[in-house]
MARNULUM-54857 format. One record per residue (C-alpha): y, x, z; chain; residue in three letters. Coordinates in Angstrom, 2 decimals. Last residue first. Layout:
BEGIN
(rec (Y,X,Z),"A","ala")
...
***
This chain:
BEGIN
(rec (243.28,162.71,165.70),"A","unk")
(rec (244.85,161.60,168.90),"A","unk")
(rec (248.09,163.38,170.28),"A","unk")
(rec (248.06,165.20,173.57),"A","unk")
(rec (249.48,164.04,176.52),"A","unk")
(rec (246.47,162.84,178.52),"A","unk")
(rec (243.54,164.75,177.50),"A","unk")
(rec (241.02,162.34,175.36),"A","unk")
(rec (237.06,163.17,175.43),"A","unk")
(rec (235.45,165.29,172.43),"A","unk")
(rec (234.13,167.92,174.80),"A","unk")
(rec (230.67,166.50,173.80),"A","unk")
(rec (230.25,166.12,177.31),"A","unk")
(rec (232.93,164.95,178.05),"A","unk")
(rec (232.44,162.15,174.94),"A","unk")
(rec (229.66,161.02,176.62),"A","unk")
(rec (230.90,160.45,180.21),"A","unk")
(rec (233.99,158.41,178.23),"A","unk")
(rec (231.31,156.27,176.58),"A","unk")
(rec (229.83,155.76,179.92),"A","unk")
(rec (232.87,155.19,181.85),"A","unk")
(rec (232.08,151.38,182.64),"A","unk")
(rec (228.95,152.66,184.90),"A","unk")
(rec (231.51,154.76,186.72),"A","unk")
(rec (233.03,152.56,187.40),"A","unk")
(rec (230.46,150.03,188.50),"A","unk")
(rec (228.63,152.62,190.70),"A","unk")
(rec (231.70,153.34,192.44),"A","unk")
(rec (231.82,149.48,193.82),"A","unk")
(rec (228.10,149.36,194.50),"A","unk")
(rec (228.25,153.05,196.32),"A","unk")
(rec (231.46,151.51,198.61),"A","unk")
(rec (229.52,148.25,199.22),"A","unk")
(rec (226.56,150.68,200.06),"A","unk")
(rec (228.79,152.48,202.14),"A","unk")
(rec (230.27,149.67,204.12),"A","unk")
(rec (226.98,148.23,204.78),"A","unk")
(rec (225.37,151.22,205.79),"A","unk")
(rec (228.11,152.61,208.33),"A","unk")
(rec (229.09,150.49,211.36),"A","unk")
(rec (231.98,152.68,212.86),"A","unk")
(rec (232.09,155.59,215.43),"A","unk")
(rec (235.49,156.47,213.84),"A","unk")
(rec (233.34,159.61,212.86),"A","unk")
(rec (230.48,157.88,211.17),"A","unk")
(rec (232.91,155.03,209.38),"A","unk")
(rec (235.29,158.39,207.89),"A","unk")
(rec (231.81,160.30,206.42),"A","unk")
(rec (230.33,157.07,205.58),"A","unk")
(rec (233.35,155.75,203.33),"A","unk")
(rec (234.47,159.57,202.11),"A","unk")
(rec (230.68,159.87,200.45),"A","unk")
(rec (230.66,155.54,199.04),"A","unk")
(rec (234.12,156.65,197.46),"A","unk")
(rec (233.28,160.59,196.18),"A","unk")
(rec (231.59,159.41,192.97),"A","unk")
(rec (234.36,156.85,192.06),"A","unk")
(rec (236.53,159.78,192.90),"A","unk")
(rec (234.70,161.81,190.41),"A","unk")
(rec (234.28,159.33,187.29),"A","unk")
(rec (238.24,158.07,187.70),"A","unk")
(rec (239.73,162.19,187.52),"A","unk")
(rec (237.01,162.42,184.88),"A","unk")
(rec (238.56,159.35,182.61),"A","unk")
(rec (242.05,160.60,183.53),"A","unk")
(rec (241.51,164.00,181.29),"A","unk")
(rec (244.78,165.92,181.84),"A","unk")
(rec (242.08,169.00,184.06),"A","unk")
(rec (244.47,170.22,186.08),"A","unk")
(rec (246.93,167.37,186.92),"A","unk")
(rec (244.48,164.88,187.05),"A","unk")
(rec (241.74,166.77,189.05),"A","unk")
(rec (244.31,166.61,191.78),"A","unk")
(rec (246.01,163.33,190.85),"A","unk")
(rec (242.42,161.95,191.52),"A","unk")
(rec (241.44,164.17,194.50),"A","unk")
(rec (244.53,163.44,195.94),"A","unk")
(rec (244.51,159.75,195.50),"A","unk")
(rec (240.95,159.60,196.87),"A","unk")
(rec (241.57,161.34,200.35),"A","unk")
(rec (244.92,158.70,200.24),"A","unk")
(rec (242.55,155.49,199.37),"A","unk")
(rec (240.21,156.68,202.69),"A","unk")
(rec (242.61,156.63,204.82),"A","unk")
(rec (244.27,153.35,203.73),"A","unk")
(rec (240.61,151.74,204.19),"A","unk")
(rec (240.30,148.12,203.18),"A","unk")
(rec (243.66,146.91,201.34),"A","unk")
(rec (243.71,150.36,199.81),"A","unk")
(rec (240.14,150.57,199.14),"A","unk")
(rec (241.25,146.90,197.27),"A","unk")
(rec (243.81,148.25,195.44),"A","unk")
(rec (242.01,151.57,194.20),"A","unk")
(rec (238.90,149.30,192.86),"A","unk")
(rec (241.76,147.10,190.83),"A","unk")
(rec (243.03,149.97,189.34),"A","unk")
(rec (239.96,151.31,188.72),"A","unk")
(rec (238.21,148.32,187.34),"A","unk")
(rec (237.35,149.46,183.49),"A","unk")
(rec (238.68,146.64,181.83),"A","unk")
(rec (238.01,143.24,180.58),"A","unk")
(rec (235.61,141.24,178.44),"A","unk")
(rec (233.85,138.34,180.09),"A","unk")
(rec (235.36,136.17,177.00),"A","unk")
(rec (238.77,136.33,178.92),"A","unk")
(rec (239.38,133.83,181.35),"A","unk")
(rec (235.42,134.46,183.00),"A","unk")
(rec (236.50,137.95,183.24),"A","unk")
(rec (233.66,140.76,183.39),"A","unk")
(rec (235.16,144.41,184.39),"A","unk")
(rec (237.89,142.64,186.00),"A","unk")
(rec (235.91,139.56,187.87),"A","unk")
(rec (233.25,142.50,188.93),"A","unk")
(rec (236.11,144.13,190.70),"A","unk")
(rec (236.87,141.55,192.48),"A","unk")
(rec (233.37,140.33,193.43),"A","unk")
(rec (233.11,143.95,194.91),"A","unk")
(rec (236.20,143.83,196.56),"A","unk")
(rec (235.52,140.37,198.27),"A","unk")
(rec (232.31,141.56,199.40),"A","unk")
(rec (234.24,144.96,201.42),"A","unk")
(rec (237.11,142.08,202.74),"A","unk")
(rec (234.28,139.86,203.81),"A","unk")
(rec (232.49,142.16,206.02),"A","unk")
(rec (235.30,143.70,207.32),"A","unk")
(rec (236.67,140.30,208.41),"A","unk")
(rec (233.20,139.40,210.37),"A","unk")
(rec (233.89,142.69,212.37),"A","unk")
(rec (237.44,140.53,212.85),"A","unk")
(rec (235.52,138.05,214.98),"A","unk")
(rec (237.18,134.34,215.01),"A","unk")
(rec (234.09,133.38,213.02),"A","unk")
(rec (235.63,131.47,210.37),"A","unk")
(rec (239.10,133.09,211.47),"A","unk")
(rec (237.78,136.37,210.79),"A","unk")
(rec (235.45,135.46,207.38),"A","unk")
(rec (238.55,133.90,206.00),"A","unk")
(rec (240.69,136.22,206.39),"A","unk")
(rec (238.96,139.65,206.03),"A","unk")
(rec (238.33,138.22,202.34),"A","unk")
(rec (241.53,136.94,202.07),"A","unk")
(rec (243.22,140.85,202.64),"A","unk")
(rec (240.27,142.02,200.30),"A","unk")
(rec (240.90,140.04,196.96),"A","unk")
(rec (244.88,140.26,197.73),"A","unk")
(rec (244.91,144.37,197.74),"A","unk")
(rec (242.59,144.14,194.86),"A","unk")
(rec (244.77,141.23,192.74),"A","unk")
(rec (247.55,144.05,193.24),"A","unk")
(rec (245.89,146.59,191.90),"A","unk")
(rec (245.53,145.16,188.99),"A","unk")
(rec (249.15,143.47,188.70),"A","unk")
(rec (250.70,146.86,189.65),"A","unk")
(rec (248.53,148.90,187.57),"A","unk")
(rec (249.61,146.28,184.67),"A","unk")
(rec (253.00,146.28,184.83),"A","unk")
(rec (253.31,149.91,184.92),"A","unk")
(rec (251.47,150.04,181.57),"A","unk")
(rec (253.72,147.63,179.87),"A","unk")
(rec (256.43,149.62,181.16),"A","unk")
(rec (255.30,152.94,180.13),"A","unk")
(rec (254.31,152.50,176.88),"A","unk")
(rec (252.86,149.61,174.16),"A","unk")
(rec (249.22,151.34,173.11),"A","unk")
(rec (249.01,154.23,174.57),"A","unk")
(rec (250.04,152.72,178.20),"A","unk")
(rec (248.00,149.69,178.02),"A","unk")
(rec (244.86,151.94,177.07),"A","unk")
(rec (246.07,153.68,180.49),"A","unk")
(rec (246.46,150.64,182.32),"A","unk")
(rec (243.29,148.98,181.72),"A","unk")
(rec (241.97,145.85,179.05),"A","unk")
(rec (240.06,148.74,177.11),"A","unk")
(rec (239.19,148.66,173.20),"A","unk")
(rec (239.59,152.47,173.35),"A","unk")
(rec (242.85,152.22,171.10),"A","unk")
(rec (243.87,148.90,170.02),"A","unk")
(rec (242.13,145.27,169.50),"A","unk")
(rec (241.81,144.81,173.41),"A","unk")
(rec (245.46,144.76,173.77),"A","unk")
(rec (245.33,141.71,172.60),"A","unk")
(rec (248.57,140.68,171.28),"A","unk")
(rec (251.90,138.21,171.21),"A","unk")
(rec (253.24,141.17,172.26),"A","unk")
(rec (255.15,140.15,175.82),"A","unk")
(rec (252.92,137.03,177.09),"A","unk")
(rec (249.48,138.61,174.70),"A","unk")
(rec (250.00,141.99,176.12),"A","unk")
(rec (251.26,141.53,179.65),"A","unk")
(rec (248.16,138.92,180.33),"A","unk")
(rec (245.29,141.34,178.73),"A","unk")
(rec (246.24,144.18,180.50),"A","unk")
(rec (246.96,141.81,183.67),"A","unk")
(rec (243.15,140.47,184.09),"A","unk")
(rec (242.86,137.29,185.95),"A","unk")
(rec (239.04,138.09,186.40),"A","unk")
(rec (239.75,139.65,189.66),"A","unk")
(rec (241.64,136.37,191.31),"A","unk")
(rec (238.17,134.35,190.02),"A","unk")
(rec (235.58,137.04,191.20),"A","unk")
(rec (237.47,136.93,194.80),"A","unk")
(rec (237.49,133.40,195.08),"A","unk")
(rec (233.49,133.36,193.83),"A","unk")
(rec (232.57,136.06,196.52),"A","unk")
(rec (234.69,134.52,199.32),"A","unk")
(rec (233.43,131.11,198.94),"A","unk")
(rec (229.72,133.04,198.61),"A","unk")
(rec (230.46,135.38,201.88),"A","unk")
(rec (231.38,131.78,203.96),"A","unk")
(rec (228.27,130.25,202.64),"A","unk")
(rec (226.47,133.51,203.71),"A","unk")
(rec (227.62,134.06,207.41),"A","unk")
(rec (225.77,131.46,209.20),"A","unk")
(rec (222.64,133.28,208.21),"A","unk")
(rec (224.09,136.94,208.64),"A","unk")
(rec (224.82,135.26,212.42),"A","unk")
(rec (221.08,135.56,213.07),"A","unk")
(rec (219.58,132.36,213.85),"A","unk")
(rec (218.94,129.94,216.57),"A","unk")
(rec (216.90,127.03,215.02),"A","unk")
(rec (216.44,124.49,217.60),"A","unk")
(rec (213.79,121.26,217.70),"A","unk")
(rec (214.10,118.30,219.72),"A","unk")
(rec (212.40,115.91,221.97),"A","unk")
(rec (208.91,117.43,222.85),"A","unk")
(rec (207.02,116.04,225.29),"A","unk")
(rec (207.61,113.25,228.35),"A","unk")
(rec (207.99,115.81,231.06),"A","unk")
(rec (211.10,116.79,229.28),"A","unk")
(rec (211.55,118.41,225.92),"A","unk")
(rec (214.15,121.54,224.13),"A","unk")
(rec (211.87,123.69,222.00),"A","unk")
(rec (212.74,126.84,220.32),"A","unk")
(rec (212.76,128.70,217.00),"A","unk")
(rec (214.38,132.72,217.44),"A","unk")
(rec (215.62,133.38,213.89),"A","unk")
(rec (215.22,137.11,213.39),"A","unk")
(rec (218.05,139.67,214.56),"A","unk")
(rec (220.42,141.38,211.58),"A","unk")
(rec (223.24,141.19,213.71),"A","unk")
(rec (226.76,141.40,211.68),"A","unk")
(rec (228.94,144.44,213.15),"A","unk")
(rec (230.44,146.54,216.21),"A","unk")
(rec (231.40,142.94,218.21),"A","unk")
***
């Protein structure tokens, strides 16, 4: 099975010579699908909203990290505001809570179905939900971070390919530009693009994995607003120098 049929629910009638005895609904497997994609949407929002930025600050600073620099739960606000460690700690943990989001989305929608097209489906949801659990998390006053490390876990967990195009890109614009906030904008921008371009030549099922992919970069770049300003008032942070 390529992907989810979006067919219309065929309504039947099973009878003898007596009439009618029973009525059957046989639906498109989307139908049968959507319980299973709502478990897997509120599991995944729950994992994503356990946000480490905010957990290494107030376990090893008695702190909120929220209360210092940008006002962002991430690892780079992490990283100005208690160093390396701290900040290491926190990729990990974000990323890491992507890379889990996705691997029990594909798990529960495959052995649900015992299809693993039905795992793709529910590892792409699962990454959106997580993501949204970051930016918005219920354990935190809905106020988080700005969800690329967790994004980068779960492309990771869902397309390896894909997270390596986008690495180099990042570290690319990264290491010649110092402004991390663009490096995030662009590849954000260039997900949903790389997603079609590597599902169209693996002869793949392409819309729903690029919208997922547009939804997901949307929502970064959506959270780098302020930063998107501040570019282009050339007033935006470069990594290394000192702030004013």
């Amino acid at each position: 099975m390529n992907g989810l049929v979006l067919a219309s629910n065929t309504i039947g009638v099973i009878g003898g010579a007596d009439g009618p005895t029973a009525v059957f609904v046989s639906g498109s497997p989307l139908l049968a699908c959507l319980p299973w994609l709502a478990a897997v949407a509120v599991a995944a929002y729950l994992l994503g909203s356990l946000n480490f930025g905010i957990l290494i600050s107030r376990c090893f600073y008695r702190d909120d990290v929220r209360k210092h620099g940008s006002g962002n739960a991430g690892s780079t606000n992490i990283l100005r505001t208690y160093g390396k460690k701290a900040a290491a700690l926190t990729l990990l943990g974000d990323m890491g809570k992507g890379v889990l989001a996705v691997i029990l989305g594909r798990a529960l929608l495959g052995w649900a179905f015992g299809d693993a097209a039905f795992g793709l489906y529910g590892g792409y949801v699962a990454a959106i939900f997580a993501v949204l659990g970051h930016l918005w998390p219920v354990w935190f006053g809905f106020k988080g971070g700005k969800g690329v490390a967790v994004a980068a876990g779960a492309i990771l967990a869902s397309n390896p390919l894909v997270f390596l195009a986008l690495a180099a890109v990042f570290f690319g614009f990264a290491f010649t530009t110092r402004i991390v906030s663009l490096s995030s904008i662009v590849v954000a921008a260039c997900y949903p693009v790389f997603t079609a371009l590597y599902s169209w030549y693996k002869g793949q099922p392409i819309w729903f994995v690029t919208i997922c992919a547009g939804i997901m970069g949307g929502l970064v770049i959506w959270m780098h607003r302020s930063n998107i300003k501040r570019l282009l008032n050339g007033t935006e942070y470069k990594f290394g120098e000192k702030k004013k």
